[in-house]
VOTOR-435560 format. One record per residue (C-alpha): residue number from 1; residue in three letters; x, y, z. Coordinates in nm, 3 decimals, decimal comma. Layout:
<mimis>
 seq type      px      py      pz
 NUM  ALA       X       Y       Z
...
</mimis>
This chain:
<mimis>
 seq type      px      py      pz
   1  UNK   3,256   0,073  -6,516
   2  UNK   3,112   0,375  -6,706
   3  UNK   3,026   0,142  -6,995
   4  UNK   2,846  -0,158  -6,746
   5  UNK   2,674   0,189  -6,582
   6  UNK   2,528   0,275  -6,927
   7  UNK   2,425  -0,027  -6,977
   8  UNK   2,259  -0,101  -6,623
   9  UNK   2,048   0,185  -6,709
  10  UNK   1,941   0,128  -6,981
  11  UNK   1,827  -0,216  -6,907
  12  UNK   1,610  -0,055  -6,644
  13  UNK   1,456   0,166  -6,917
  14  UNK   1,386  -0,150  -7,128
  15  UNK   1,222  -0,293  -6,790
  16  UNK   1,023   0,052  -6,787
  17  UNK   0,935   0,011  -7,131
  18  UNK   0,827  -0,356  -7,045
  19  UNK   0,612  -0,223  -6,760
  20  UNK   0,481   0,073  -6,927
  21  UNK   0,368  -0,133  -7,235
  22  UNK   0,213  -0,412  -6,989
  23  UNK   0,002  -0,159  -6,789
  24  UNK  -0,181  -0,067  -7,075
  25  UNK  -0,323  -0,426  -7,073
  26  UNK  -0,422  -0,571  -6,748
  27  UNK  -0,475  -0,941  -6,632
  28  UNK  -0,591  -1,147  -6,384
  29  UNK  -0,460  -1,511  -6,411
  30  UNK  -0,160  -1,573  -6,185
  31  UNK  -0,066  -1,898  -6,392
  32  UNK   0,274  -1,895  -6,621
  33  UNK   0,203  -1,785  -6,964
  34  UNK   0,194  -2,147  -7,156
  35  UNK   0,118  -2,254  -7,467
  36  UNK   0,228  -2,589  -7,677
  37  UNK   0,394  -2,368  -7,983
  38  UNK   0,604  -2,192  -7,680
  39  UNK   0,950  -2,237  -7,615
  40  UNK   0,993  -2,289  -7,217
  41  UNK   1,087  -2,003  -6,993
  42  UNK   1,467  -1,932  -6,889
  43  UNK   1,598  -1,759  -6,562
  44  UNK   1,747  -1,440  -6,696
  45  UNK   1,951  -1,201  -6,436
  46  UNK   2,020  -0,852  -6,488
  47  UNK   2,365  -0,901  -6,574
  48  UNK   2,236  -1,107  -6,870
  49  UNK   2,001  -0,873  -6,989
  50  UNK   2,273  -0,605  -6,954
  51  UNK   2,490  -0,793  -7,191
  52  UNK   2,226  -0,856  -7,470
  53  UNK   2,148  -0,459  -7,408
  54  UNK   2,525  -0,435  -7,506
  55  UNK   2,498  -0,621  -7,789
  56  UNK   2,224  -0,466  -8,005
  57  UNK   2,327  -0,364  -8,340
  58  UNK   1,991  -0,323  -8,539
  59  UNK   1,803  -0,123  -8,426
  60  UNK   1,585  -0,329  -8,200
  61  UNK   1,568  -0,512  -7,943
  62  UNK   1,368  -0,837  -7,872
  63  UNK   1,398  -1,033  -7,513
  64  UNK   1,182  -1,391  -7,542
  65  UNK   1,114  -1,678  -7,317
  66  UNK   1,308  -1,499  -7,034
  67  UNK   1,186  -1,487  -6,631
  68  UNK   1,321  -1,192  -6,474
  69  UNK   1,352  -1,210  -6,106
  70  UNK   1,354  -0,943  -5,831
  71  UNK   1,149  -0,603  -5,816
  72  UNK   1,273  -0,324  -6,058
  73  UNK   1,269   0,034  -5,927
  74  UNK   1,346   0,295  -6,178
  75  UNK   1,349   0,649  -6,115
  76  UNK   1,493   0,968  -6,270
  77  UNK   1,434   1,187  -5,990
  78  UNK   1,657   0,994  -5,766
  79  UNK   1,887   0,853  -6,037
  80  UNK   1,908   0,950  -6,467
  81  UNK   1,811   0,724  -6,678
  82  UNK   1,939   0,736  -7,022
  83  UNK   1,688   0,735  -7,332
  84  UNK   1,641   0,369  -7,504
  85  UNK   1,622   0,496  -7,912
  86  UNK   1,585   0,154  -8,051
  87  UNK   1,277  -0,021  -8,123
  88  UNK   1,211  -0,254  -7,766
  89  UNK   0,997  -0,594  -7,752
  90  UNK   0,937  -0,862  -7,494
  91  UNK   0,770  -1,195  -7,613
  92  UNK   0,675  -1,485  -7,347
  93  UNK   0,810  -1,310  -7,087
  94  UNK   0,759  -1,282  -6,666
  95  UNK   0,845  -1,024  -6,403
  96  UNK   0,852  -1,222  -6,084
  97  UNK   0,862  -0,910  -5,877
  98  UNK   0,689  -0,543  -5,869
  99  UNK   0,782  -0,334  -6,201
 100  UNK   0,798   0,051  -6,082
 101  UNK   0,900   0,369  -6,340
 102  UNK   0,935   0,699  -6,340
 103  UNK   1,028   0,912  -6,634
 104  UNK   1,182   0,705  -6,919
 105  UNK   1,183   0,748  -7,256
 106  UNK   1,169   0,553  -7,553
 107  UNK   1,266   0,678  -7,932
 108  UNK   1,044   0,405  -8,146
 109  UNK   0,776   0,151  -8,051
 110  UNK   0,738  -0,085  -7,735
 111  UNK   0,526  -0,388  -7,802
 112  UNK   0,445  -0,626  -7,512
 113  UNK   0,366  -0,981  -7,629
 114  UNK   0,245  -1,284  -7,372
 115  UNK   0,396  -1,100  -7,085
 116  UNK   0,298  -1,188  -6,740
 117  UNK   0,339  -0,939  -6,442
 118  UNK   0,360  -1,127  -6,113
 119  UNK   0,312  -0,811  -5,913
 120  UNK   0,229  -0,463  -5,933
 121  UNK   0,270  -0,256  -6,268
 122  UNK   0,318   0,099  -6,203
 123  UNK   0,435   0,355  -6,468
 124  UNK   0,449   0,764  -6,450
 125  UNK   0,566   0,997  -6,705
 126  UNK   0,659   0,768  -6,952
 127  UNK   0,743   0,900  -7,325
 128  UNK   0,709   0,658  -7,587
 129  UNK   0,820   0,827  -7,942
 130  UNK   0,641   0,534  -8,181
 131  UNK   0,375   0,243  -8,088
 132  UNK   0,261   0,117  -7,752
 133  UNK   0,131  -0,238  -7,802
 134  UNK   0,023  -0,467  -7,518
 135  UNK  -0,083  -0,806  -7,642
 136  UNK  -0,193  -1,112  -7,375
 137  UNK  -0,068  -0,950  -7,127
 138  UNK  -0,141  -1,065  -6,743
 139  UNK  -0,114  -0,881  -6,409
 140  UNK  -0,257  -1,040  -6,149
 141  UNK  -0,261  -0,674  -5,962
 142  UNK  -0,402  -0,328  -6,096
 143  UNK  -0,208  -0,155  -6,390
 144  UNK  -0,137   0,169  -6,351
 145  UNK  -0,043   0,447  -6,600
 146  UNK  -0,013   0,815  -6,549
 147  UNK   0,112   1,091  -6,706
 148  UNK   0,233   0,929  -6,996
 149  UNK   0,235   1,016  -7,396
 150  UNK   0,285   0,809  -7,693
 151  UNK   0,352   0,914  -8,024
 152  UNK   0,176   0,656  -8,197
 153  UNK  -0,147   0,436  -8,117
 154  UNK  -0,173   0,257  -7,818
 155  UNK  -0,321  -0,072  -7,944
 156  UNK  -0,369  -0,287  -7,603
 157  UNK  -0,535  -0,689  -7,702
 158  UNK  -0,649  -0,950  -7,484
 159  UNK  -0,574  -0,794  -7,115
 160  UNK  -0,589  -0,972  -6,815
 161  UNK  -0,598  -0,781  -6,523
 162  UNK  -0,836  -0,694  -6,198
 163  UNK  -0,792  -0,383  -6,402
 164  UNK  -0,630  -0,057  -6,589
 165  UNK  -0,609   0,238  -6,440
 166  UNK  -0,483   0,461  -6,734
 167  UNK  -0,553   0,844  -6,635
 168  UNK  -0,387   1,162  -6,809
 169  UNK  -0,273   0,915  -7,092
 170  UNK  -0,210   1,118  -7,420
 171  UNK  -0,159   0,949  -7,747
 172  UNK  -0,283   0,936  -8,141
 173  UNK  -0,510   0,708  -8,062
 174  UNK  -0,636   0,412  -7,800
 175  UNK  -0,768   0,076  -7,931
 176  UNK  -0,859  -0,194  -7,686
 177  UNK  -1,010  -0,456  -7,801
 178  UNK  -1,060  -0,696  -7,471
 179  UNK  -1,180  -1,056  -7,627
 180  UNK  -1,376  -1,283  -7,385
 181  UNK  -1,210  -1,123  -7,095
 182  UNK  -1,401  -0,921  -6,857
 183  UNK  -1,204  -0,611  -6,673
 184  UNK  -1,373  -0,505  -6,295
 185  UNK  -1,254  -0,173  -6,352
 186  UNK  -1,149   0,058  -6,706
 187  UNK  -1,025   0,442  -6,607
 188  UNK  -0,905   0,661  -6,873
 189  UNK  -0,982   0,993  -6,684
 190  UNK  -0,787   1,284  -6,838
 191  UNK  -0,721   1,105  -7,178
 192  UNK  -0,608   1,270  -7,469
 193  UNK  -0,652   1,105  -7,764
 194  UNK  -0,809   1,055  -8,153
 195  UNK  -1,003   0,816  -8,193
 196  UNK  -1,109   0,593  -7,871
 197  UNK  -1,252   0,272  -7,954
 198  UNK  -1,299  -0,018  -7,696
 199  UNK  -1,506  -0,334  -7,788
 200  UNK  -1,479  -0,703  -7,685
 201  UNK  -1,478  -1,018  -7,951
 202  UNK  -1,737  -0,988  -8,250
 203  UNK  -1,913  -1,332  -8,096
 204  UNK  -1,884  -1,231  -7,720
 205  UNK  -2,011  -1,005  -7,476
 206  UNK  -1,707  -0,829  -7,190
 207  UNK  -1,808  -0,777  -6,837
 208  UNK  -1,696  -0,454  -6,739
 209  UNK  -1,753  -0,315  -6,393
 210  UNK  -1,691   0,070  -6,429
 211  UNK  -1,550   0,284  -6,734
 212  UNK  -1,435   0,601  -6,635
 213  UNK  -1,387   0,841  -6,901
 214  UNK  -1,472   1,167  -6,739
 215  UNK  -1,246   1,477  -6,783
 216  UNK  -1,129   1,262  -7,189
 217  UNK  -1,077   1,479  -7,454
 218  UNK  -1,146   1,273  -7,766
 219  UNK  -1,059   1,496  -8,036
 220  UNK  -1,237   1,226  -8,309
 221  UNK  -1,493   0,955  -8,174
 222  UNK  -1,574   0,740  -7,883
 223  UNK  -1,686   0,388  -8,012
 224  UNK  -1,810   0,140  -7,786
 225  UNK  -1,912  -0,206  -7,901
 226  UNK  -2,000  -0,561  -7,759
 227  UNK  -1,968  -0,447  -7,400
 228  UNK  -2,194  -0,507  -7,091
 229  UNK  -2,118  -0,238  -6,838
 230  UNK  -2,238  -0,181  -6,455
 231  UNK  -2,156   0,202  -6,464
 232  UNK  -2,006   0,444  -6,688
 233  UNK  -1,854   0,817  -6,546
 234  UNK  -1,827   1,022  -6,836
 235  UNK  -1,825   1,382  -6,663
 236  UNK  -1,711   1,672  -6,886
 237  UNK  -1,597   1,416  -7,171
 238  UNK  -1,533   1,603  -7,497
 239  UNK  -1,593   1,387  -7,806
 240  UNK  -1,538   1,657  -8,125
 241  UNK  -1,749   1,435  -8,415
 242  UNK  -1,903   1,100  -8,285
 243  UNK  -1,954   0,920  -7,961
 244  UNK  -2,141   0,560  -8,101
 245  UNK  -2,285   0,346  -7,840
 246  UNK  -2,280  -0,001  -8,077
 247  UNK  -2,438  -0,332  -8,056
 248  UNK  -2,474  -0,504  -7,832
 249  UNK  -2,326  -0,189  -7,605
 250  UNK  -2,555  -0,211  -7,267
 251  UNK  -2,517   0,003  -6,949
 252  UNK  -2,734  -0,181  -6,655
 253  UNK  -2,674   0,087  -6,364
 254  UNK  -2,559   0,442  -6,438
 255  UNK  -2,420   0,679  -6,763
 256  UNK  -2,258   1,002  -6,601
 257  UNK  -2,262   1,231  -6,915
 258  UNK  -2,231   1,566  -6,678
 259  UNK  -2,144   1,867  -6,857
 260  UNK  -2,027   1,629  -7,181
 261  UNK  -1,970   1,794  -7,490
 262  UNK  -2,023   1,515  -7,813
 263  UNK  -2,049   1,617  -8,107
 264  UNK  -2,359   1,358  -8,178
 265  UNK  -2,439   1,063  -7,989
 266  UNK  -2,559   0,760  -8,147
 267  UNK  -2,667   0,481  -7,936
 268  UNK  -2,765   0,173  -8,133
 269  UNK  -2,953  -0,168  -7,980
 270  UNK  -2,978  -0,515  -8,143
 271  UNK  -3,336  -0,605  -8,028
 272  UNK  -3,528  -0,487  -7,720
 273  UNK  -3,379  -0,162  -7,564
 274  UNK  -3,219  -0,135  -7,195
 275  UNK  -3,157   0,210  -7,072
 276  UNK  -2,936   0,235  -6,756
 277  UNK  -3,105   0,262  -6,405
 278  UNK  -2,981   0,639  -6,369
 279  UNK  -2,912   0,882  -6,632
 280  UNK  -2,726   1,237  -6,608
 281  UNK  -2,689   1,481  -6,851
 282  UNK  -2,717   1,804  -6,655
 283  UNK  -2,553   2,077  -6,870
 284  UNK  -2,440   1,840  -7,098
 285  UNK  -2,428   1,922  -7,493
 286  UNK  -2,537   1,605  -7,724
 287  UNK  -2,534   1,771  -8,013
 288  UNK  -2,699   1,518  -8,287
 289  UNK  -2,897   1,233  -8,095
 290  UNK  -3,016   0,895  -8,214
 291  UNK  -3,134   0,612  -7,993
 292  UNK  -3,256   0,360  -8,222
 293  UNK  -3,326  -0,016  -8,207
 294  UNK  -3,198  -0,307  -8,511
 295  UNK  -3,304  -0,637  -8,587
 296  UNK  -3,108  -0,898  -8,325
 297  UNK  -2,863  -1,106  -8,393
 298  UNK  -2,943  -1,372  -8,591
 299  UNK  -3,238  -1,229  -8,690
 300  UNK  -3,169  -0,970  -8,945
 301  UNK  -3,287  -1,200  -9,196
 302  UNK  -3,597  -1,240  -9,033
 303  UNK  -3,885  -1,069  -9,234
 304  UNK  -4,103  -1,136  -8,882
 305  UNK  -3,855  -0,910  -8,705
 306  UNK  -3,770  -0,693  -8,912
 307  UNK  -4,133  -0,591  -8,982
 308  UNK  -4,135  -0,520  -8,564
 309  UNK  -3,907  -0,310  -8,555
 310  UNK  -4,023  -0,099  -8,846
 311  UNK  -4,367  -0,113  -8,681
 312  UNK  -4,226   0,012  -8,351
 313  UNK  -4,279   0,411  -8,347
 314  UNK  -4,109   0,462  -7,999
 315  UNK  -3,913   0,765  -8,000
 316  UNK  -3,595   0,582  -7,809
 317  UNK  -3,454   0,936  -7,796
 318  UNK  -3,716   1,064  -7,613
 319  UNK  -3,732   0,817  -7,393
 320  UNK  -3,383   0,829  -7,342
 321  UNK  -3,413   1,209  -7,232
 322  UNK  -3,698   1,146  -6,992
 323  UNK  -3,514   0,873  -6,811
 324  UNK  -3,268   1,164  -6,685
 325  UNK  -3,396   1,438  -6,491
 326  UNK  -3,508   1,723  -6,668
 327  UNK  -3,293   1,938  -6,848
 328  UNK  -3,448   2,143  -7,130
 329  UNK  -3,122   2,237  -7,362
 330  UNK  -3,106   1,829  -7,423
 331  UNK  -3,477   1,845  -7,533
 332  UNK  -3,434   2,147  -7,754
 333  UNK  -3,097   1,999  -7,885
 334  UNK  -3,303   1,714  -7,997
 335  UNK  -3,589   1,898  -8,152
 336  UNK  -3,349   2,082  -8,338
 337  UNK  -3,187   1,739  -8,458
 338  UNK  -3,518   1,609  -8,582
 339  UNK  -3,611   1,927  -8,777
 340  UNK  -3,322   1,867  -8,912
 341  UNK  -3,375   1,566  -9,043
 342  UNK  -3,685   1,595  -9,208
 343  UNK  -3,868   1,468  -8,893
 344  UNK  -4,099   1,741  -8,738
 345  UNK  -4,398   1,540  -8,587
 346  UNK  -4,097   1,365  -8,384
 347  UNK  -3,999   1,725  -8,301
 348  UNK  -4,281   1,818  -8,198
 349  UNK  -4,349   1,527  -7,994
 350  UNK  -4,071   1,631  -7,818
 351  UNK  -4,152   1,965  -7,762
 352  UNK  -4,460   1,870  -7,582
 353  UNK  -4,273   1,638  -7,404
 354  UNK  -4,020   1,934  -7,301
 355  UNK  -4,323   2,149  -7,188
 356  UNK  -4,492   1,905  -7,004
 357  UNK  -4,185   1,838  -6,803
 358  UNK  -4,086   2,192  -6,724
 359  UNK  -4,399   2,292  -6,548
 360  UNK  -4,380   2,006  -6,340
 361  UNK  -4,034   2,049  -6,270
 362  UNK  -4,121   2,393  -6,207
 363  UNK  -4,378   2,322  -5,920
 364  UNK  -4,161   2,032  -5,781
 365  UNK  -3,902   2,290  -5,761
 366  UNK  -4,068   2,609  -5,588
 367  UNK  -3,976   2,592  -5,209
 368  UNK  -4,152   2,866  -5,077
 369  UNK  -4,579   2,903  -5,034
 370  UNK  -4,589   3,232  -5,259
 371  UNK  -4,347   3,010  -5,545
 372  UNK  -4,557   2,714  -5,507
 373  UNK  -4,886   2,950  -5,555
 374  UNK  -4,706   3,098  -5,888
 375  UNK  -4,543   2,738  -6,005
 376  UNK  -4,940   2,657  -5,932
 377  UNK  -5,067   2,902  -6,172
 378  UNK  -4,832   2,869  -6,429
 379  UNK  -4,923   2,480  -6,411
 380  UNK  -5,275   2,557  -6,479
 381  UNK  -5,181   2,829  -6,739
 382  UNK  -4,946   2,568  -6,933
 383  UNK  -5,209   2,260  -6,920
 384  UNK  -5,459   2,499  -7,089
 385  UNK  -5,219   2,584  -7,347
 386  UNK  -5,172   2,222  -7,437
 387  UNK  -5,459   2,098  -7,432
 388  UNK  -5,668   2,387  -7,574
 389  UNK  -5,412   2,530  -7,866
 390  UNK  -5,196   2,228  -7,848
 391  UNK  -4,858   2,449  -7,739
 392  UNK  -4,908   2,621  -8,084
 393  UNK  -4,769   2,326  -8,253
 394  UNK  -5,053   2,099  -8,327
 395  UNK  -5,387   2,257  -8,553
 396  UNK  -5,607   1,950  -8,409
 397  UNK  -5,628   2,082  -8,122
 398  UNK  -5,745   2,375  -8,184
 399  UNK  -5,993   2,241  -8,437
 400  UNK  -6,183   1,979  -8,172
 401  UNK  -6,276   2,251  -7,940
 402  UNK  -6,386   2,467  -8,266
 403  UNK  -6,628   2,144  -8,305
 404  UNK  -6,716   2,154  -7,938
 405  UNK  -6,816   2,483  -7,923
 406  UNK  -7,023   2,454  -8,252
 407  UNK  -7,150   2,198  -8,174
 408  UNK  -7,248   2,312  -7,810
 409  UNK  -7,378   2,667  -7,977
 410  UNK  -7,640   2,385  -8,168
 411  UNK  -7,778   2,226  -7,879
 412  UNK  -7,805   2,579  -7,648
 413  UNK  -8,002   2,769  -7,987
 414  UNK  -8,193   2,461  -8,051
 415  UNK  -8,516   2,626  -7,991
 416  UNK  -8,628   2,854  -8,243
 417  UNK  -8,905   2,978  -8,055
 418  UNK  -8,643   3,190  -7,835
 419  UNK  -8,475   3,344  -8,122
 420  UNK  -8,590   3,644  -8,324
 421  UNK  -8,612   3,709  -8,733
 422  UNK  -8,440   4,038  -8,774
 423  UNK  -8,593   4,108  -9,126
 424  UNK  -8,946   4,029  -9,149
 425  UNK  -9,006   4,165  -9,522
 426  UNK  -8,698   3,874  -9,668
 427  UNK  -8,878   3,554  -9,662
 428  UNK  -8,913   3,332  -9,411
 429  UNK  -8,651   3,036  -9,383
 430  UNK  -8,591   2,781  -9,157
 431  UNK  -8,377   2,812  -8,869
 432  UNK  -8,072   2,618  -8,810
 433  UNK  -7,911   2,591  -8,493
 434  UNK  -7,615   2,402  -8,598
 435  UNK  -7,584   2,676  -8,909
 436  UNK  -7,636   2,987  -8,654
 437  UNK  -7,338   2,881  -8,436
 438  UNK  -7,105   2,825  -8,770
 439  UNK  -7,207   3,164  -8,897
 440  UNK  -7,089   3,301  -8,552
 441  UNK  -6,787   3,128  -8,471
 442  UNK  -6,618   3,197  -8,823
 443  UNK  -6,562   3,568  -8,834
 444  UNK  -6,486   3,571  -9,206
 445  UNK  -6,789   3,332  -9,317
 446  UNK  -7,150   3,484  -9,405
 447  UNK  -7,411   3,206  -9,448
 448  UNK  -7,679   3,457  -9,411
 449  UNK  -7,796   3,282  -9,109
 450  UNK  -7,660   3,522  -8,800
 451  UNK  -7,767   3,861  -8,963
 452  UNK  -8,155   3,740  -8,965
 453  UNK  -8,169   3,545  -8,653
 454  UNK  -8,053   3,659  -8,309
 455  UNK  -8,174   3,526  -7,943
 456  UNK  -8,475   3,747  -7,785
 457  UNK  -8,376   3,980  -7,508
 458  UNK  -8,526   3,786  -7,281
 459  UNK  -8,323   3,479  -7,259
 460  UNK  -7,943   3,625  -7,176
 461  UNK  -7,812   3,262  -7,190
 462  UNK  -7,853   3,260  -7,532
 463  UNK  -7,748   3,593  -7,627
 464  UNK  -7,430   3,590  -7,394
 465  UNK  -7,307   3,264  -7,540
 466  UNK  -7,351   3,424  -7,888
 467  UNK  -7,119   3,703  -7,807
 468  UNK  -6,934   3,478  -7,617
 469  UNK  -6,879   3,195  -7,989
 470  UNK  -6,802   3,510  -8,185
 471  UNK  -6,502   3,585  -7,937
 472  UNK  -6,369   3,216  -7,908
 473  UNK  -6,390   3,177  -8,258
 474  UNK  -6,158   3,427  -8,365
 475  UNK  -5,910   3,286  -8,106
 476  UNK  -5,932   2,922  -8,164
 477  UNK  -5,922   2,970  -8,547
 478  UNK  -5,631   3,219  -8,543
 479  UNK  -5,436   2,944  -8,315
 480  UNK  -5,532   2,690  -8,575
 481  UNK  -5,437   2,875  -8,932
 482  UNK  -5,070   2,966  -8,687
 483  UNK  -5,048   2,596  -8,623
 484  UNK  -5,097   2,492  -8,990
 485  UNK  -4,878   2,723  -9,133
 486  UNK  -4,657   2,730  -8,871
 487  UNK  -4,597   3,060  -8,700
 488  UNK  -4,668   3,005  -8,412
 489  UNK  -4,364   2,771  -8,348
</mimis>
């Protein structure tokens, strides 16, 4: 009896293994697993299965073409289950019946191969010492996963399932790659993993309702490819190196990257570029960002589209930041990227970007009358700055209104018979308007012009605004020569 005991329980571990493996991989079709290179499905009771338990002598274990009937309940809190140290695997297999486990443990790999689930698939706390592979694997409810930790990789292929609900999963890394299929619902919140890559087959495009990976600490990369998704929650997400968006990756509705932390975030698109509806990154770090657009498929090796997408100077990445509301470490995070890079007229596209933002976030923020009235000022004070001295960044600027006011200093001293030769004994030369302003407005340049001419007393106009070009000269060249060589940024 203690033997047949053993043995019970440890069939009910292989059943957890079975369930824990399946969950992983979720399907939707409710039809018998059939194909013509498939032997035909036997009635297997748990006596049975207890016997071919009893049996192993390698050191695995492989159940095929079986049905097992009747829902399977296993527990450890209400009754110990002993650890299953051989190698488990399940090939063309059905569970009639709900599949429920709580803390078992396997010492090598569980794989999962064409196995349907009838009912409900619901694992917690499950240890699994090698692999975890689910391959074709059908549930016609929800999988569900918690708690657990494998060893290895959890490799899941094919799933068909309303969906997976995988949350505080840890393992060496996650692989999913989900075919044609199309999953409502993905949730990995609270993973733990390596590398986390999830991607459908290289000629289709997967459906996938929501992806939640917020609260996943990926301690490699995040790589999603292939995949058309309605939402994606991706609070607090740690990715340590890369998190790569990859054709032809496309989020319709909403990316959640709240207070994420990726190392760089790489977002590639294969022809025209979608952006999701809604976009947060509120106190999120991006580290290195790229946005950038490709050639399509099947038209790399066109030299009519590749030449468009050379020719197209959009900064995705900065359109990517402005579709989210504002949040100036992302912009400076990105400046800092391009600078990197070799790229500063990007970077300082998107500093004037950044600036223009923040003082109208600033007024669309101030509540009260006396914040509006400063928000107010400040938005006057920071238009001037751009457009005047170009935010310090840009000499041209700078250099137009030096033109302006030359040229404006031409047309007011155009009259010579309102200004006055200073030295009568030098002889006499004709007097230039357009020379007179130069030789004011640059402090540093004598053209001999402004120390024999001057506007009579009598007409203040002219003599204020020649005070008046001295002054603005010295400013507006200063902010030029700091724009040029750059010390003003």
């Amino acid at each position: 009896m203690e033997i047949r005991h053993r043995f019970q329980s440890l069939l009910l571990v292989v059943l957890v293994s079975l369930a824990s493996a399946t969950a992983a991989s979720g399907q939707t079709a409710t039809t018998p697993i059939s194909d013509a290179s498939v032997t035909p499905l036997t009635t297997m009771s748990s006596s049975d299965l207890t016997s071919e338990l009893s049996g192993v002598k390698d050191n695995s274990l492989v159940v095929a073409n079986k049905i097992i009937s009747g829902p399977l309940r296993i527990d450890a809190d209400q009754r110990p289950i002993i650890p299953v140290t051989f190698k488990v695997e399940f090939r063309d297999c059905e569970f009639t019946d709900e599949v429920f486990i709580r803390k078992a443990d396997f010492g090598q790999s569980v794989i999962l191969l064409r196995v349907k689930f009838d009912k409900g698939l619901h694992l917690e706390s499950v240890h699994v010492e090698g692999d975890l592979r689910i391959d074709s694997v059908q549930a016609s409810q929800m999988i569900q996963i918690y708690q657990s930790q494998v060893a290895g990789d959890v490799r899941i292929r094919n799933p068909m399932a309303p969906g997976l609900e995988i949350e505080n999963l840890t393992a060496n890394n996650v692989i999913i790659g989900l075919g044609k299929n199309s999953i409502p619902n993905l949730d990995f919140a609270h993973l733990s993993t390596g590398r986390f890559s999830l991607s459908a087959a290289q000629d289709s495009i997967a459906t996938i309702g929501q992806l939640n990976l917020s609260n996943a600490n990926l301690r490699e990369t995040l790589s999603l490819q292939n995949l058309e998704l309605q939402q994606v929650s991706a609070a607090n997400l740690t990715v340590a190196k890369r998190a790569m968006f990859l054709p032809e990756t496309v989020i319709s509705k909403q990316l959640d990257l709240t207070s994420a932390n990726l190392g760089s975030f790489e977002w590639v698109f294969a022809g025209q570029v979608q952006l999701p509806q809604k976009l947060d990154i509120n106190s999120a770090t991006l580290g290195s960002l790229a946005v950038v657009r490709v050639p399509a498929k099947g038209a790399a090796r066109s030299s009519i589209e590749a030449r468009r997408v050379r020719a197209d100077r959009t900064d995705y990445g900065l359109t990517f930041l402005e579709r989210a509301e504002y949040y100036e470490p992302a912009y400076t995070s990105y400046e800092s990227s391009l600078k990197s890079r070799g790229e500063s007229d990007k970077a300082d596209r998107v500093y004037f970007a950044m600036r223009d933002r923040r003082r109208y976030a600033e007024f669309l923020d101030a509540g009260t009358v006396w914040e509006k009235m400063v928000a107010g000022f400040n938005y006057v004070i920071g238009f001037g700055h751009k457009w005047f001295f170009g935010y310090g960044r840009a000499w041209v600027y700078p250099l137009l209104w030096c033109v302006v006011f030359v040229l404006l200093g031409g047309f007011i001293f155009r009259d010579s018979e309102r200004m006055q030769r200073l030295e009568d004994e030098t002889p006499a030369r004709v007097f230039s308007p357009v020379w007179y302003s130069l030789d004011i407005f640059v402090p540093i340049l004598s053209l001999g012009v402004a120390k024999n001419w001057r506007p009579k007393q009598e007409y203040r106009l002219l003599y204020f605004y020649s005070k008046f070009l001295s002054l603005i000269g010295l400013i507006f060249i200063s902010a030029m020569v700091g724009a040029l060589t750059g010390t003003l940024k």
